[in-house]
C-alpha positions as CSV (number, residue, x, y, z in Angstrom):
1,X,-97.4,-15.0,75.3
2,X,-98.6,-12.7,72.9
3,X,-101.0,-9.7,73.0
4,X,-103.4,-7.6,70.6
5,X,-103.2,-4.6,72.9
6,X,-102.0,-2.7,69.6
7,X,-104.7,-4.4,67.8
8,X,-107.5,-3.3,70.0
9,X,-105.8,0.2,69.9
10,X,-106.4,0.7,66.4
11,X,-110.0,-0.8,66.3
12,X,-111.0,1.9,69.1
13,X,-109.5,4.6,66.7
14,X,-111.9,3.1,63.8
15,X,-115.0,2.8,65.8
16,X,-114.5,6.2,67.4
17,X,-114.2,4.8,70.6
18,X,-111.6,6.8,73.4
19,X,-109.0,4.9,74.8
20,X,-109.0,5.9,77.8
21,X,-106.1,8.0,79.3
22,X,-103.7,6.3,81.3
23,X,-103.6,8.6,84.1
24,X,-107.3,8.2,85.0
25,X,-107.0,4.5,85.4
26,X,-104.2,4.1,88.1
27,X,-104.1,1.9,90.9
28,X,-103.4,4.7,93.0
29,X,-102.8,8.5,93.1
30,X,-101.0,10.9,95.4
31,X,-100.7,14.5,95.2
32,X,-97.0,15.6,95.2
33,X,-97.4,19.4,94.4
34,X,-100.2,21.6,95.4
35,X,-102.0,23.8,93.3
36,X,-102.3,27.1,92.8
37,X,-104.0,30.6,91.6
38,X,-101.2,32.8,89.6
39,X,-101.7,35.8,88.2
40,X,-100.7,35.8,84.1
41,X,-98.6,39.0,83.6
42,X,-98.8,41.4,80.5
43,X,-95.9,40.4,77.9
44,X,-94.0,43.2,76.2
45,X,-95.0,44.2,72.8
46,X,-95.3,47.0,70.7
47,X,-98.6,48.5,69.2
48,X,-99.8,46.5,66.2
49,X,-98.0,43.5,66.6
50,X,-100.9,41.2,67.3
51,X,-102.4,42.1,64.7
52,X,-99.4,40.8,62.5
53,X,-100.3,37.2,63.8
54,X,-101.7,35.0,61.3
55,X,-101.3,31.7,62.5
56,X,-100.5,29.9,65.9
57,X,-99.0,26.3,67.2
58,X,-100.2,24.3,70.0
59,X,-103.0,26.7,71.0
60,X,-105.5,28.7,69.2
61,X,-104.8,32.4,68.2
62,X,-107.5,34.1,70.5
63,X,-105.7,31.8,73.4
64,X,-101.6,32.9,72.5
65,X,-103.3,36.5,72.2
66,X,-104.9,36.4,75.9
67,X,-101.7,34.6,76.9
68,X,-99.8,37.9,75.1
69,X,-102.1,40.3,77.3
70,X,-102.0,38.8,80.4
71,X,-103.5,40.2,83.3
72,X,-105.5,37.7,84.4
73,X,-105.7,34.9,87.0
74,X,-105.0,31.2,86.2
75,X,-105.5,28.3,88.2
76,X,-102.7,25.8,88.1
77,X,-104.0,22.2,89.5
78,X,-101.7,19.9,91.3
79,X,-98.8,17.7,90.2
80,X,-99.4,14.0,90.7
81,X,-97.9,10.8,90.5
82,X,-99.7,8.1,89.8
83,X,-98.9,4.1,90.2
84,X,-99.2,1.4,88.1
85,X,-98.9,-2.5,88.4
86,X,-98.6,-5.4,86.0
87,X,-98.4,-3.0,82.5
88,X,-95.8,-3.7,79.5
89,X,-94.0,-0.9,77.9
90,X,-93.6,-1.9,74.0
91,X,-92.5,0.0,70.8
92,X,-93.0,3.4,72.8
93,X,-96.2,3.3,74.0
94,X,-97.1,1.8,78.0
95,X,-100.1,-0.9,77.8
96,X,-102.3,-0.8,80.9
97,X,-105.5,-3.5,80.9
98,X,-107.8,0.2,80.8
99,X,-105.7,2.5,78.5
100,X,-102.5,3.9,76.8
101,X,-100.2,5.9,77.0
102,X,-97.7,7.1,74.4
103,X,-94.4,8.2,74.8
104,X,-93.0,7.9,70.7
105,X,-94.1,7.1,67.5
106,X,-94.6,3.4,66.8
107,X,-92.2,2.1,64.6
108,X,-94.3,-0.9,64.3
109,X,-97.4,-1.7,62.1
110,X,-97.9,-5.2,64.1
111,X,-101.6,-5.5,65.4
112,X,-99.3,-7.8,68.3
113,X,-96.8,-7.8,69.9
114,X,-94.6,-10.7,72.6
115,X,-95.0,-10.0,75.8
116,X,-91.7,-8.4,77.1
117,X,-89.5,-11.3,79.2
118,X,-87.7,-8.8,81.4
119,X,-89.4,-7.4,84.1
120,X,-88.9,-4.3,86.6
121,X,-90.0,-1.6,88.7
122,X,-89.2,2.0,87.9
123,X,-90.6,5.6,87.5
124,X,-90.8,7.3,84.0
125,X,-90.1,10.9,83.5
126,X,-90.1,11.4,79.8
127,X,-93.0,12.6,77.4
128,X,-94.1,12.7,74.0
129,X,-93.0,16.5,73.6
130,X,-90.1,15.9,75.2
131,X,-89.5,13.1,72.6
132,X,-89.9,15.4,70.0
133,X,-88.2,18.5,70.8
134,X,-85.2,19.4,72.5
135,X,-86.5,22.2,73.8
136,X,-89.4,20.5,75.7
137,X,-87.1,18.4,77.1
138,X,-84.9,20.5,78.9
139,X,-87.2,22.7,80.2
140,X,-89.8,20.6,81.4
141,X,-89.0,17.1,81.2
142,X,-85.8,17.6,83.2
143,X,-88.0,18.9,85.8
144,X,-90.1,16.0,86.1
145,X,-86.9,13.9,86.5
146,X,-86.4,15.7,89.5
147,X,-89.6,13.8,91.0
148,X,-88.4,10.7,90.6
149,X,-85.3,11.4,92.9
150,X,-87.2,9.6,96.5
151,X,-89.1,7.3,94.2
152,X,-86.8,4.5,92.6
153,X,-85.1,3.9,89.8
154,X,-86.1,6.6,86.6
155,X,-86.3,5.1,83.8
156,X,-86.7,6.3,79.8
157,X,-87.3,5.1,76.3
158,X,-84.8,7.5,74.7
159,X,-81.4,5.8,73.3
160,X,-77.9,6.8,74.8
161,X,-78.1,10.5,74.4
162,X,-76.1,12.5,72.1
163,X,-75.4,16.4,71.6
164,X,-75.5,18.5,74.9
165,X,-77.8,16.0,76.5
166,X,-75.6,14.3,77.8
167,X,-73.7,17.0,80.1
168,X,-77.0,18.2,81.0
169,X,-77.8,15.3,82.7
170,X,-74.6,15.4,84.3
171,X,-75.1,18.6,85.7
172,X,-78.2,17.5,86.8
173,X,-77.7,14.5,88.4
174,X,-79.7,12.6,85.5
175,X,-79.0,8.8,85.8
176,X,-81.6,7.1,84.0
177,X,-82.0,3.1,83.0
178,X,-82.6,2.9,79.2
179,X,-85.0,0.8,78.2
180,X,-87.2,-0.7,75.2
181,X,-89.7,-3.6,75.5
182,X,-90.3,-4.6,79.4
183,X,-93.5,-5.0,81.6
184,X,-93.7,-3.2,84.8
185,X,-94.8,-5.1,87.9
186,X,-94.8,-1.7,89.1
187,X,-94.7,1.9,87.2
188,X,-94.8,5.9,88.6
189,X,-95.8,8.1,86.0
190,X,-96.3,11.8,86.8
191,X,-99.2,14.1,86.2
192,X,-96.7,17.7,85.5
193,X,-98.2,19.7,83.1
194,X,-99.3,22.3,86.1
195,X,-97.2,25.1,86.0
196,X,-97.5,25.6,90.1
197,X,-95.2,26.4,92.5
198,X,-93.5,23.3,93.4
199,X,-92.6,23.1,89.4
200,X,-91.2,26.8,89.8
201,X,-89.1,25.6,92.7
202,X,-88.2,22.3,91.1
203,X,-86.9,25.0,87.9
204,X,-85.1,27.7,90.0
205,X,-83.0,24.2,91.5
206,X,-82.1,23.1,88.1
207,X,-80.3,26.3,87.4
208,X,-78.9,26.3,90.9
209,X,-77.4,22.9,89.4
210,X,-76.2,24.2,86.1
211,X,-74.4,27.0,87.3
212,X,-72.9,25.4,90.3
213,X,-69.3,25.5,90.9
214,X,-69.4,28.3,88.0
215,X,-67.9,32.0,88.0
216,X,-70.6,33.9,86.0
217,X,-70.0,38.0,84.9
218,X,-73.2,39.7,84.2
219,X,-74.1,40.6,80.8
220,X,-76.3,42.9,79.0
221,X,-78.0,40.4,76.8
222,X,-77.2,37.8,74.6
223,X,-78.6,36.6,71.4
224,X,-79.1,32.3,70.5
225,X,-78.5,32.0,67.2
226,X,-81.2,29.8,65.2
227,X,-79.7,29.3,62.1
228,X,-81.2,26.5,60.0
229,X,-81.6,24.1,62.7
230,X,-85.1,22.4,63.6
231,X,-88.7,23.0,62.5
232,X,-87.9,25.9,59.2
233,X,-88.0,29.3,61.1
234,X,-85.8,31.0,59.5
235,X,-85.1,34.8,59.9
236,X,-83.5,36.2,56.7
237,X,-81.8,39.1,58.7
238,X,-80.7,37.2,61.7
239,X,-77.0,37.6,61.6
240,X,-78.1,41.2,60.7
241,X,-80.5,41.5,64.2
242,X,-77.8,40.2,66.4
243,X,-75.0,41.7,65.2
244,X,-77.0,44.9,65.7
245,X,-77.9,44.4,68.8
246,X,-73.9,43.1,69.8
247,X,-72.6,46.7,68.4
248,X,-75.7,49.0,70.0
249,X,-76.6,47.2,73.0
250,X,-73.8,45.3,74.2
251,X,-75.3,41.9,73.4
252,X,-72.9,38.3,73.3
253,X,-73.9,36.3,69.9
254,X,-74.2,32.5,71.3
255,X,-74.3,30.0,68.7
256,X,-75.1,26.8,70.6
257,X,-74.2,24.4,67.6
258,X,-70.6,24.9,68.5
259,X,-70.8,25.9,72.4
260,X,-70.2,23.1,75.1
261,X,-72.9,23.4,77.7
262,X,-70.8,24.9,80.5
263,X,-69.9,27.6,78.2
264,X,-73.4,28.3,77.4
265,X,-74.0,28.6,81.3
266,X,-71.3,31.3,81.7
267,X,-72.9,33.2,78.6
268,X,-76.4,32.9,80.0
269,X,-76.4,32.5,83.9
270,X,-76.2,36.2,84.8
271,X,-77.9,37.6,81.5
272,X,-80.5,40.4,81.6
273,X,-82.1,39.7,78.2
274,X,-82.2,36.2,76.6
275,X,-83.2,37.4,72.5
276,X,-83.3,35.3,69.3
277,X,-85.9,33.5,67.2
278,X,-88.9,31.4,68.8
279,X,-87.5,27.9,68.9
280,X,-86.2,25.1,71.3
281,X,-82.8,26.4,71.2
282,X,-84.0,29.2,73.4
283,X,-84.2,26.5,75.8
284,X,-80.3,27.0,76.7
285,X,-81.1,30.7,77.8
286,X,-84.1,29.9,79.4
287,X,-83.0,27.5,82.1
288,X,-79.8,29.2,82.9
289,X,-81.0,33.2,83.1
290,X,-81.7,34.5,86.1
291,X,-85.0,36.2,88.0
292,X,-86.6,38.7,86.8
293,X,-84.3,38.3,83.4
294,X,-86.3,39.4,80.0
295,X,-87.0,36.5,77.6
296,X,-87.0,38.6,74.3
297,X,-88.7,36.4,71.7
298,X,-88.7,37.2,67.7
299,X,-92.0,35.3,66.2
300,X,-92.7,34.4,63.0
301,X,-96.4,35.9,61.9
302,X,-97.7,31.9,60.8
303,X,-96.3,29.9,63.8
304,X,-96.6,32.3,66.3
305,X,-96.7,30.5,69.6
306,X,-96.9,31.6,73.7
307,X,-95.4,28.1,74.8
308,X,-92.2,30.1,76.6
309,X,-94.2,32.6,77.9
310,X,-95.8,29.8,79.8
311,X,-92.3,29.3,81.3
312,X,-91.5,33.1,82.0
313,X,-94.7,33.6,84.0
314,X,-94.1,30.6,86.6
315,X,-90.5,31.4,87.1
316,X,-91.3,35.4,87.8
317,X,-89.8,36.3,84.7
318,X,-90.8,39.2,81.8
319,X,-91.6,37.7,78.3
320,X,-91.0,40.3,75.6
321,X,-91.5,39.8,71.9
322,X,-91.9,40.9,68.0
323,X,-93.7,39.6,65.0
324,X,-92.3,39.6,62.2
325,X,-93.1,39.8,58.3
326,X,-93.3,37.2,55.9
327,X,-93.5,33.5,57.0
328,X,-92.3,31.1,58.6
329,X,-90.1,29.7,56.1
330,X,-89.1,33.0,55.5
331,X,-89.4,36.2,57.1
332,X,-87.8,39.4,58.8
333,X,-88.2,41.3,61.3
334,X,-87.5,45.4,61.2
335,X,-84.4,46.8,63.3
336,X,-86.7,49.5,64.9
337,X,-89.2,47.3,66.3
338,X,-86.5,45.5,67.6
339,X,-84.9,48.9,69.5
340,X,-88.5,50.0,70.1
341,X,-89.5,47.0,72.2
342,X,-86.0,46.9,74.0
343,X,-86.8,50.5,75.4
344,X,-90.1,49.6,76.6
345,X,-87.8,47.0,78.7
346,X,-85.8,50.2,80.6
């Protein structure tokens, strides 16, 4: 059997008619997180360094500059799961008879597609940032997996994983069926953007599983090399900055490019300060430092985002950060501001 779901996909896009969202078309809806009112905290930053900002990502700049200032109350809604029945999953994107939702990139043009033969059951964890970056998928997608533990078998689009992924999931008991074209009789997707409470606790037992088993001596900071890896942010003087900050301060240099996971954990399980370029590499740090740790983040002035501070303020931890000069292709950041900022932090 075949079926013009793609086709009638693309004609909504060319008429300017929404497809609806997925999530408000389930067959049913249960709340498995409740929500909650959490006070935004102040990040750490010198004078004049929101003015150096000159562009943002994924949020506006008047929004990552009220993020930046804090002090004000947020409400987080609740986490939901929501159920689905008789749906196909195809090419990366999940086909319900009132919407779509897409996990990847198509890789198809067809305006068609057959109707998968294999069918299942299962719950789906993964999302489209988590598709995309590394660092999205560690910090939050990971979580989500964690909801599908009492729910049946998790199940993801991604192919066999590569890199550190897989000895994260290890660690944390990820043991997901990998999939491509099927139809659901029956599908649990999760509503977890909400940063509330139950996605704090679902974080702080995530590191309890990373650092289990583990020996960890406290450390002054450390510093997660960038390098030339993902999106171009590239910090002229990095090598400079960290190796600075080693000699003065006491600081480990962690390249993760050449660290196993487990090593990463005993560098970054008892840390105080987590430093380094903006970037999902800061990831690694972020999930294994512990409360009330310092998340010490070096921006560059046109991509200047607030995403990790996000993270910091639901796990009751300080954000801290500089801008730096030039862009985000190229730029630098001065030594000073560096040692400046790092006193404000006691």
């Amino acid at each position: 059997m075949i079926s013009f779901n793609p086709l009638f996909d693309k004609l909504s896009t060319i008429v300017h008619r929404p497809v609806h969202s997925i999530l408000t078309q389930s067959d049913d809806r249960w709340e498995v997180a409740q929500a909650d009112d959490n006070h935004v905290p102040p990040a750490v930053f010198l004078p004049g360094q929101l003015e150096r900002i000159e562009d943002t990502e994924f949020a506006p700049v008047d929004a990552v500059i009220r993020s930046f200032r804090g002090d004000f109350v947020v409400h987080e809604s609740p986490t939901y799961a929501h159920r689905f029945r008789d749906v196909d999953l195809v090419d990366g994107v999940i086909y319900s008879k009132q919407g779509r939702h897409h996990l990847r990139a198509r890789q198809s043009r067809s305006i068609s597609y057959n109707k998968p033969t294999e069918a299942m059951s299962g719950v789906m964890y993964e999302s489209w940032i988590g598709n995309r970056w590394f660092g999205s998928w560690l910090r939050e997608d990971c979580l989500t997996y964690l909801l599908t533990e009492p729910f049946g078998q998790p199940v993801t689009t991604a192919s066999e994983p590569s890199g550190h992924v897989p000895r994260y999931e290890s660690l944390l008991g990820m043991a997901p069926k990998r999939i491509t074209n099927v139809h659901f009789d029956e599908l649990i997707l999760f509503e977890d953007l909400p940063n509330n409470s139950g996605k704090a606790d679902r974080a702080r037992d995530a590191r309890k599983r990373l650092l289990a088993g583990k020996t960890i001596e406290p450390l002054p900071g450390v510093f997660i090399l960038r390098g030339q890896s993902g999106d171009a942010r590239v910090l002229e003087n990095e090598r400079q900055i960290a190796e600075k900050l080693s000699d003065t301060y006491g600081f480990h240099i962690l390249d993760p490019a050449s660290a196993s996971v487990d090593q990463i954990a005993l560098i970054c399980g008892q840390a105080n300060i987590i430093a380094g370029v903006e970037g999902s590499h800061l990831a690694h740090g972020l999930v294994m430092m512990p409360p009330h740790a310092t998340l010490f983040v070096i921006q560059p002035p046109s991509r200047t985002v607030a995403v990790l501070k996000v993270v910091t303020d639901r796990q009751d931890q300080r954000y801290a950060f500089v801008v730096g000069e030039g862009t985000q292709h190229k730029f630098r950041v001065d030594w000073e501001d560096i040692r400046r900022t790092l006193d404000l932090l006691g």
